[in-house]
Each structure stands twice: as C-alpha cells, then as structure tokens.
N, C-alpha and C positions, 0 to 999 in steps of 0.2 A: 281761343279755345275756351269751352264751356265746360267743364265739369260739375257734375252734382254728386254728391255723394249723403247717403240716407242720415247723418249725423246724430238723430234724432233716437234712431233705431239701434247707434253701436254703440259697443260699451264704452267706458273710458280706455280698459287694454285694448280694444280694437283701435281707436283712434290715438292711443300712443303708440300702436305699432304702426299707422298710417305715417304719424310723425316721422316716427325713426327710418321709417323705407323713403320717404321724401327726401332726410335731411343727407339721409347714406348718400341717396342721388347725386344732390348738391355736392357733394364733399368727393366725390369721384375726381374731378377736376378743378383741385383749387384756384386754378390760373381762371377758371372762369366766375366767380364770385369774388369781386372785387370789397375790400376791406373800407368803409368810408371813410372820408378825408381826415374826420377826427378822432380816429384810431388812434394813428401814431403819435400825438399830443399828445395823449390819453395814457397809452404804453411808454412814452417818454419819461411823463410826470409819474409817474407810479415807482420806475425803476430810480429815478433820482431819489424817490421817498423811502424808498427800500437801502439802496444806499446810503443814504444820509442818515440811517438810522430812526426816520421816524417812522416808519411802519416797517413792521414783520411779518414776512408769510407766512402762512401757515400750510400744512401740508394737505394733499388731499382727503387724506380720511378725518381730519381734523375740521376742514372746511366743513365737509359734506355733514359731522353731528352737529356742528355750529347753524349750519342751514335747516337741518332738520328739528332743532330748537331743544339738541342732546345734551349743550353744556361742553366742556370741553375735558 
C-alpha cells in the first residue's frame, strides 16, 4: 500500500491530528502491536531502580513541566 499525503501543504495541528487518528488505530488492539524484546529488561531495570531507592518517579504533571523545560 502506497500512500501520499500533501505534507508539505498541512499544518503542524493537521499532521498531529494525523498522528493521533493513526496512533488511536494502533492502540485499538493491543494484542496486535507487539512490545520489542528489550522492553521488559528495560521495565525490569527501572522498577528495581525505583525500588532500591535510587530513582524517583515523578508524577505526571510533574514529568510533563520537567519536559517542557518548566522547572519543577
């Protein structure tokens, strides 16, 4: 399957709402988008870190001003 789409011609909010209608798709059926092998390593090592005290999460809305470079 070929698809074109004018990219060129859409805004940025057109093609993040391209995104979001794409990624909804995807996510309809988790069982069909497989997680890659080095996930769970990955989510292993993280929750031990969490555990063991050396990292802290942080909560969503905290994340999101830390990403957006708000400081916390």
């Amino acid at each position: 399957m070929n698809i074109t789409l004018p990219l060129q011609s859409m805004t940025t909010a057109e093609k993040l709402e391209m995104m979001e209608a794409i990624w909804a798709d995807l996510c309809r059926d988790e069982k069909l988008v497989d997680s890659p092998a080095w996930h769970e390593q990955v989510l292993r090592e993280r929750d031990a870190e969490v555990r063991e005290g050396r990292e802290i999460p942080a909560d969503w809305d905290e994340a999101k001003r830390r990403l957006r470079g708000l400081g916390t």
